[in-house]
Structure formats: C-alpha cells, structure tokens
C-alpha positions as CSV (number, residue, x, y, z in Angstrom):
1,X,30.0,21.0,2.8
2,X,31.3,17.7,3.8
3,X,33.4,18.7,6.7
4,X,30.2,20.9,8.0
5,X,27.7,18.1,7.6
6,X,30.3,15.6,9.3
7,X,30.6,17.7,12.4
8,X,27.0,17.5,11.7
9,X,26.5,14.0,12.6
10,X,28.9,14.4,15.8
11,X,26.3,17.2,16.9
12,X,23.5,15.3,15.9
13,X,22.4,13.7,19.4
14,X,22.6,17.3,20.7
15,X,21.1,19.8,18.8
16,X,18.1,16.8,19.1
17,X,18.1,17.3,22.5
18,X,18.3,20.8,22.6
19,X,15.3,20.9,20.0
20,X,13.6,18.5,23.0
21,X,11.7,21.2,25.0
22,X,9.9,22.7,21.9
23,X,9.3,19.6,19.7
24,X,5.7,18.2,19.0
25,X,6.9,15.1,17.0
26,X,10.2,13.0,17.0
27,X,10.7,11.1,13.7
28,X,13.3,7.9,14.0
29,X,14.9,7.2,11.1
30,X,16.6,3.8,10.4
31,X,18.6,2.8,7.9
32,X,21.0,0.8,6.4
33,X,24.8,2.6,6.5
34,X,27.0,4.5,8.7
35,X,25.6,8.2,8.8
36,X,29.6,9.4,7.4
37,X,28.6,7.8,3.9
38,X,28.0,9.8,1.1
39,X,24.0,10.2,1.7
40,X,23.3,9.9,5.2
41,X,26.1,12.5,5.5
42,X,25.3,14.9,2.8
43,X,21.7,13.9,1.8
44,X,19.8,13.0,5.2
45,X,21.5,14.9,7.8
46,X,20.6,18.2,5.5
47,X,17.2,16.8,5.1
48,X,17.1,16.6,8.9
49,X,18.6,20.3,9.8
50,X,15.8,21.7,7.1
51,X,12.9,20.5,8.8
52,X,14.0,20.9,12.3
53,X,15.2,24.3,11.3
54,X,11.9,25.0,9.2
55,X,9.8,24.0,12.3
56,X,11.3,25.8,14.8
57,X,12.5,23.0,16.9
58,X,8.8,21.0,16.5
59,X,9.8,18.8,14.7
60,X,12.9,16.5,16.3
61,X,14.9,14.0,13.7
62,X,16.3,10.7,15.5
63,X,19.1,8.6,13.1
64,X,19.3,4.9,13.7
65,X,22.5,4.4,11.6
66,X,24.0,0.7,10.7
67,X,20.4,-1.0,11.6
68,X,20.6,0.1,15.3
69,X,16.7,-0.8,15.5
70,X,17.1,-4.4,14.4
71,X,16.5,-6.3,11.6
72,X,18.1,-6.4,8.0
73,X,18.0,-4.2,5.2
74,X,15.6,-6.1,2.9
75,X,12.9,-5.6,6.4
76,X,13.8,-1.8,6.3
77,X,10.6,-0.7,3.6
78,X,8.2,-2.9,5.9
79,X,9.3,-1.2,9.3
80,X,8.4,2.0,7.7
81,X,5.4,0.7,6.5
82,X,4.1,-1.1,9.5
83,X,4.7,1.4,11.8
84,X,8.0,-0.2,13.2
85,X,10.1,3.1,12.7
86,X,8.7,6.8,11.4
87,X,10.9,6.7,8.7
88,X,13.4,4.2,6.4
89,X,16.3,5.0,3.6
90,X,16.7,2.0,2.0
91,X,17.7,-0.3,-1.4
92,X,14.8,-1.1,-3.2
93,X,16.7,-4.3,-4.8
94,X,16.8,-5.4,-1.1
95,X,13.5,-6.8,-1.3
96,X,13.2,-8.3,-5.3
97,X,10.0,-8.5,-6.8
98,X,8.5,-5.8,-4.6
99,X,9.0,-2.7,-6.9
100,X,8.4,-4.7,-10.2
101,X,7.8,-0.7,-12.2
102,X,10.6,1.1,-9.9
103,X,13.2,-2.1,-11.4
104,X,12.7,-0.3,-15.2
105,X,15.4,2.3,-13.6
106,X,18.1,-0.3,-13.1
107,X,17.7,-1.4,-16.8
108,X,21.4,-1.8,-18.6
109,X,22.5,2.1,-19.9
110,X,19.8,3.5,-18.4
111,X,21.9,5.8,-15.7
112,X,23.6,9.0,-16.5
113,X,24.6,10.6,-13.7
114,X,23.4,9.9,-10.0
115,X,21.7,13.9,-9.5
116,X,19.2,14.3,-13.2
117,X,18.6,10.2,-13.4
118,X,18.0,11.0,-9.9
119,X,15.2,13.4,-10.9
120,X,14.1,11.5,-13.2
121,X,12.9,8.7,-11.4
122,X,11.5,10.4,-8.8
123,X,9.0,12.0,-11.5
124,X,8.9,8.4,-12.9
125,X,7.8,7.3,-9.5
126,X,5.1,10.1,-9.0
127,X,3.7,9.2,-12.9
128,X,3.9,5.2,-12.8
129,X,4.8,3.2,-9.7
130,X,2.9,5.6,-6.2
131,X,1.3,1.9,-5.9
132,X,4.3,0.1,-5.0
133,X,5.0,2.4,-2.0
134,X,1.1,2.4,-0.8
135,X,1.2,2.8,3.2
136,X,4.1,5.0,3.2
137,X,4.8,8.5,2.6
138,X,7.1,9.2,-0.3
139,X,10.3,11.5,0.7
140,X,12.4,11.3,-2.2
141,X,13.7,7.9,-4.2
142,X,17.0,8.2,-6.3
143,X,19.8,6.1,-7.5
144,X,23.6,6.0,-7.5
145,X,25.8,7.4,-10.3
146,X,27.3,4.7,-13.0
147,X,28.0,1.5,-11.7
148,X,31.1,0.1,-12.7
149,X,32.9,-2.9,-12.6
150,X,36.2,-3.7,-9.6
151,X,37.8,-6.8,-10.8
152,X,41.2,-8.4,-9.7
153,X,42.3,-8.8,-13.4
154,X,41.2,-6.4,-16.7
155,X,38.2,-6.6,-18.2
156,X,39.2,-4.9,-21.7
157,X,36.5,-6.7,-23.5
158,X,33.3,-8.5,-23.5
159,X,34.7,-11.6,-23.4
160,X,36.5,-11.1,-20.4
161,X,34.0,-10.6,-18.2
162,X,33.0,-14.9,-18.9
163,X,32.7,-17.0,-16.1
164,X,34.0,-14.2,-13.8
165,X,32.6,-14.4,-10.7
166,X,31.3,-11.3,-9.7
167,X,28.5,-9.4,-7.2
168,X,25.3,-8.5,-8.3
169,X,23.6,-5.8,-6.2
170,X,20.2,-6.8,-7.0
171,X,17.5,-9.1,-9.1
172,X,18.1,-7.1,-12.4
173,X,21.4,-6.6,-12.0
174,X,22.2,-10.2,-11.0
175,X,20.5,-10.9,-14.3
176,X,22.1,-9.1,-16.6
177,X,25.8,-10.4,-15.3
178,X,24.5,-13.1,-16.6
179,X,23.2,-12.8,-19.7
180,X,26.4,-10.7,-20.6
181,X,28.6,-13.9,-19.5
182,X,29.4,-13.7,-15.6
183,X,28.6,-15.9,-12.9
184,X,26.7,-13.5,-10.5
185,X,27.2,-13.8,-7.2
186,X,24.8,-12.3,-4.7
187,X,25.7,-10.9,-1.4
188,X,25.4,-7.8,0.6
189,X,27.6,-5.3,0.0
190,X,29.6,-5.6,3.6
191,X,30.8,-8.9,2.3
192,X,32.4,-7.5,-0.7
193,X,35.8,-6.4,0.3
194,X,36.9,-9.7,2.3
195,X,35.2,-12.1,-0.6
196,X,37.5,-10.1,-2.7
197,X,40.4,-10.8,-0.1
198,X,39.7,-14.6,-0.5
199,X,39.0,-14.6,-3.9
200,X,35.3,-15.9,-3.4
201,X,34.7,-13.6,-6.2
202,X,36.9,-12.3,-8.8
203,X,34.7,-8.3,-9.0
204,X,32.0,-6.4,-8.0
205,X,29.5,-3.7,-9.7
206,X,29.8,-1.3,-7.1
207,X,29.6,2.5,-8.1
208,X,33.3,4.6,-7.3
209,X,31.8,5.9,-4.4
210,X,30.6,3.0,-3.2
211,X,34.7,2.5,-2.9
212,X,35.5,4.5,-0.2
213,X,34.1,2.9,2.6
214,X,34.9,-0.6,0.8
215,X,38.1,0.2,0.1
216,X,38.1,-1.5,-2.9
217,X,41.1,0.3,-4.9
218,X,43.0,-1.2,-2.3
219,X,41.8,-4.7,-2.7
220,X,41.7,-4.8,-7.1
221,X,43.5,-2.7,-9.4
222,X,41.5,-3.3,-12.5
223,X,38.4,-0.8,-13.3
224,X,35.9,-1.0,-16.1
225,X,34.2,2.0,-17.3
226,X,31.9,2.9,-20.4
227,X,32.1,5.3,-23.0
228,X,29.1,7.6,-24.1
229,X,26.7,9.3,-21.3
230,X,24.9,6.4,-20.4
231,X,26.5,4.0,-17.7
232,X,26.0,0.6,-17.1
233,X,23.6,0.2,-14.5
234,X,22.0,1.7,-11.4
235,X,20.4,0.5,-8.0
236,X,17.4,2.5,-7.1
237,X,17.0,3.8,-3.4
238,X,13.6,5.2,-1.3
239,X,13.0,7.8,1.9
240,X,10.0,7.0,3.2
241,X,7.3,7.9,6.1
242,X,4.9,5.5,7.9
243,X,1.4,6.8,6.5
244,X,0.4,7.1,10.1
245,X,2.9,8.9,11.8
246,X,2.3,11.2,8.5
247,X,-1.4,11.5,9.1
248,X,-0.8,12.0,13.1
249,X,1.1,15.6,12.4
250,X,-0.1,18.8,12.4
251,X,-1.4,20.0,9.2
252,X,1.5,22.7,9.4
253,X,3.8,20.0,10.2
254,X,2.6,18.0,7.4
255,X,3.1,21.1,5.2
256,X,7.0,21.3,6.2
257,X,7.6,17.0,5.1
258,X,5.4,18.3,2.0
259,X,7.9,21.1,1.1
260,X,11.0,18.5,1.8
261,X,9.4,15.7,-0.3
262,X,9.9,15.3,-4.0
263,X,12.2,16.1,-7.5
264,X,14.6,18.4,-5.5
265,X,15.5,16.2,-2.6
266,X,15.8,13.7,-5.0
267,X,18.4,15.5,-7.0
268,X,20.5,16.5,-3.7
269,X,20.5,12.5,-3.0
270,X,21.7,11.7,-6.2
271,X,24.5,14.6,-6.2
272,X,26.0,13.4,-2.6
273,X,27.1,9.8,-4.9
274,X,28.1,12.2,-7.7
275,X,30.4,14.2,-5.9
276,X,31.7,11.2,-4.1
277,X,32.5,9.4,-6.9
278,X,34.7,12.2,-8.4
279,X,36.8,11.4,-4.7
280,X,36.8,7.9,-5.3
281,X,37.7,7.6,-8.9
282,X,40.8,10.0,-8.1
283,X,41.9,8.0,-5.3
284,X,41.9,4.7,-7.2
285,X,44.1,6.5,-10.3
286,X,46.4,7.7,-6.9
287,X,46.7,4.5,-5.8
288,X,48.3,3.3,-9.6
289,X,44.9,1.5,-10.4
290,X,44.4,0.6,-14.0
291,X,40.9,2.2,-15.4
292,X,39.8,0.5,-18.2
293,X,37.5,3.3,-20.2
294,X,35.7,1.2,-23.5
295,X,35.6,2.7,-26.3
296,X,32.3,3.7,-28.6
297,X,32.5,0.3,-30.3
298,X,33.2,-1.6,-27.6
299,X,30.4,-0.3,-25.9
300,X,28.0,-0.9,-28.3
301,X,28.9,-4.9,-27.9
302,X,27.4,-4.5,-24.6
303,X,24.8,-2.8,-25.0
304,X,23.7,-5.3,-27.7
305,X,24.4,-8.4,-25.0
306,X,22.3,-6.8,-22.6
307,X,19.3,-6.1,-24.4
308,X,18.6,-9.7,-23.8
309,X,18.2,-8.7,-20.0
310,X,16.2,-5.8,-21.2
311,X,13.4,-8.1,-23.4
312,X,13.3,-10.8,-20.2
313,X,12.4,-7.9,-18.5
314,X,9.7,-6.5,-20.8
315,X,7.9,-10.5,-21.0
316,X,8.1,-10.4,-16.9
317,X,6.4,-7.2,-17.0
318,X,3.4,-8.2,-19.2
319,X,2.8,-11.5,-17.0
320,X,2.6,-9.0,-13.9
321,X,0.0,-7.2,-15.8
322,X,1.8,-3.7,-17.1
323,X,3.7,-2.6,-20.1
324,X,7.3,-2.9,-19.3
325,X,8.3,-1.3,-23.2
326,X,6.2,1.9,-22.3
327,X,7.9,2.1,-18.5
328,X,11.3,1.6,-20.6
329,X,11.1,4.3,-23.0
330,X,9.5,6.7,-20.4
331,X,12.6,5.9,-18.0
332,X,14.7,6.8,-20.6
333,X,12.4,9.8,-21.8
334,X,12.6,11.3,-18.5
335,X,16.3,11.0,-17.9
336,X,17.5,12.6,-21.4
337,X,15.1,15.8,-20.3
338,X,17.0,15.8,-16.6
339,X,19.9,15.7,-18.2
340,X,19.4,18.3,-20.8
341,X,18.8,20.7,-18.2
C-alpha cells in the first residue's frame, strides 16, 4: 500500500490532468505537511483516487502540500471556511479555543489507538460539537495514535519529567505538561528536531510516527511509553469542505463527498498513524534507543497528576456554557465501544 500510494503522489499532477477534459469541479486541497507523510500519503491521496475514480473523472482533486497556497497552519480551518481553498486537513489545536467540545478528545488517557479513537470521535463530532465546524462541510476528523514522550535523558518516573523542558502540541496538551511537572514549551512541530539539536528543549510529545519525518530517534535516545490500553494523549485533526463549493456541486456529485465523508474515512486516517508508528517505534529500538514502557503502578501516578488537567478542563467548560463531565465520559464511552470491535 505505501509504495503504490507514493508513486501515487508522483502521478498525482497527471492523472489530474488527464481527468481535465471530463471534470465538472476541481477541489484544492491545502494543508499542512508534505503529501509522503503518513496521512496525506495513505489517508488523502486514497480519499482523492475514490472520488475521482467514483465520478468518472468529474470530479478533479488538486493537493497544495507544505502550505503552497499561503498562510500558516492555525489560518488553514478559516481558508476552508471562507472560501479561500475547497478544502483543508488540518490540527485542530492549531487554533486554541476554537473547538472548546472537540478538545474533550485530547484529554490525558483518553487515546487508544489512532484507527477506533479515530472512529470514535468522528461519531463524537456528529453527536456533540457539528457547531464548531458551522460553514464547512465535515469530511472526516481523527487523531493520532499514543503520544509519547522523546527526551534527551530517561524519564523512568514522575518525577523526572520536573522542570523538563518539553513541547506541547496544543492548549490541552501544553496544560497538562504542566500540571504533571514540565515546563511546556510551545512551538510548531518543524522546530522540534533543531530545538532538540540546541538543547532549547530537553523532549517533545510527539507520537512514533510523528518520528520519521523528524527524525527524532536520531536526535534523543530516551522514550517514554505507558502501560494499559490507554495512552497519554492525542491531538485531534479535521477534513473539511467550504459549505459553498459543497452547495455549488451537482446533487450526484454531492452524493459521491457524501459516501466519502464520515466514521470509515475517519478510521482509514487514523490507521495510516497506526501503521506508521509500528515503523517508527522499530526503527528507534534499531537505532539502540532506550524505550522506557511504565509499569501498571507507575501509570496510575500519572494518571492521578493529570486529573488535575482534566477538572481545569471540566470548570472551563461550564463557563463556556456546556457540560465538560458529560462530553468526558461520552469520549471515553465511545472509544471503549471502537475499540471493542
């Protein structure tokens, strides 16, 4: 699959042109990465050959990898939204405050695995939080698989992690680094490996697959992983439409996006990090990196530490006017049935 969808993105430009003569509508999609990463490559590009395929040519997709079109990642949800572009991948952390209901997701051992927590929040989406993406078409959100901790020296312990400078990938995440002892250090996540280099930070939360285009595991040689089937923490991730360019299609057209919207395309997001991590957690063990796994008890500790970040989050939730403890437990709800299945 990977080698077919990465002569995939070489072909791209072509098969769009050759899809030129027929097409009705061209869709633009920008976004944030290069299209080789795990889901551009195995998540978009697949999205893109369905519905070209499926519409017999009518529909033409346009990728606008590495923000091509301008702008930075935390503008990507309003160019979609405004009209800017057709369509956006993006962070939902990017812009912090925006998806107050959506953040419940990237509450502390939350995440299973990337594919069924995956699932799950898409049907958390459809159930609680279709307000936060109003002027937009929903494609699919997801999340990564487990993040995990990348730190020049071990972290065997709660304690070690104290006054460690290390990157935060979003608000909630930031947050809880802190209320488990850290100094969180925001930046984006291009800055990572060279901040590491110069020691402007001593780790990073980064999921494994996250890794591979970092290269990380050549950087640190410590890795901090949790026992149990919860990991964690996640960052949450969206595929949206402009409403308009939505409402401009063909009703048959509209029926094809329809068909490649929802739970499924959210779990096929969510399993191009899964399988990716697998690559990057064997490379790292290759490489003579130390992986740190906690045990039950240890665990537990943190878990307990964050639940501080979990309650600041519930009293933020009430002054914004919704029940963060019912959001919580139906987050968690929804990803114990997705991962039953």
């Amino acid at each position: 699959m990977r080698s077919k969808n990465l002569f995939a993105v070489a072909l791209l430009g072509a098969a769009i042109a050759t899809n030129a003569v027929a097409q009705d509508v061209t869709l633009r999609v920008h976004q944030f990465l290069p299209m080789t990463d795990s889901v551009p490559r195995e998540g978009l590009i697949p999205w893109a050959e369905a519905i070209e395929e499926q519409s017999g040519g009518r529909i033409a997709i346009e990728f606008y990898p590495s923000m091509q079109l301008g702008g930075t990642p935390a503008d990507l949800f309003d160019q979609a939204r405004d009209g800017v572009v057709d369509m956006i991948w993006t962070v939902l952390g990017y812009t912090p405050g925006r998806f107050p209901k959506s953040e419940v997701f990237e509450m502390p051992f939350v995440v299973t695995n990337a594919e069924d927590t995956s699932r799950a929040f898409q049907r958390f989406v459809e159930e609680n939080a279709m307000d936060e993406f109003a002027g937009t078409r929903l494609i699919a959100v997801h999340t990564h698989g487990p993040g995990i901790f990348h730190t020049r020296t071990p972290i065997a312990a709660l304690e070690d992690l104290t006054n460690m400078k290390v990157r935060g990938g979003s608000r909630v995440i930031s947050a809880m680094l802190r209320d488990l002892g850290a100094e969180p250090i925001g930046m984006p996540v291009p800055e990572v490996p060279q901040s590491l280099s110069r020691g402007v930070i001593d780790g990073t939360t980064i999921p494994w697959q996250v890794t591979l285009a970092l290269r990380t595991s050549d950087i640190v040689t410590h890795h901090t992983e949790f026992s149990g089937d919860h990991g964690l923490y996640t960052q949450t991730f969206a595929f949206v439409m402009n409403q308009g360019t939505y409402d401009r299609m063909p009703e048959d057209l509209q029926a094809i996006i329809d068909a490649n919207s929802g739970v499924e395309w959210a779990g096929r997001f969510g399993a191009a990090n899964d399988a990716d991590d697998l690559v990057a957690r064997e490379q790292a063990q290759l490489a003579g990196n130390t992986i740190h796994m906690l045990d039950a008890a240890e665990t537990v500790r943190w878990q307990e530490a964050a639940q501080v970040t979990i309650e600041n989050w519930y009293a933020e939730a009430q002054a914004a006017g919704f029940d963060g403890h019912a959001l919580h437990q139906r987050a968690i709800e929804l990803v114990e049935q997705e991962s039953a299945r």
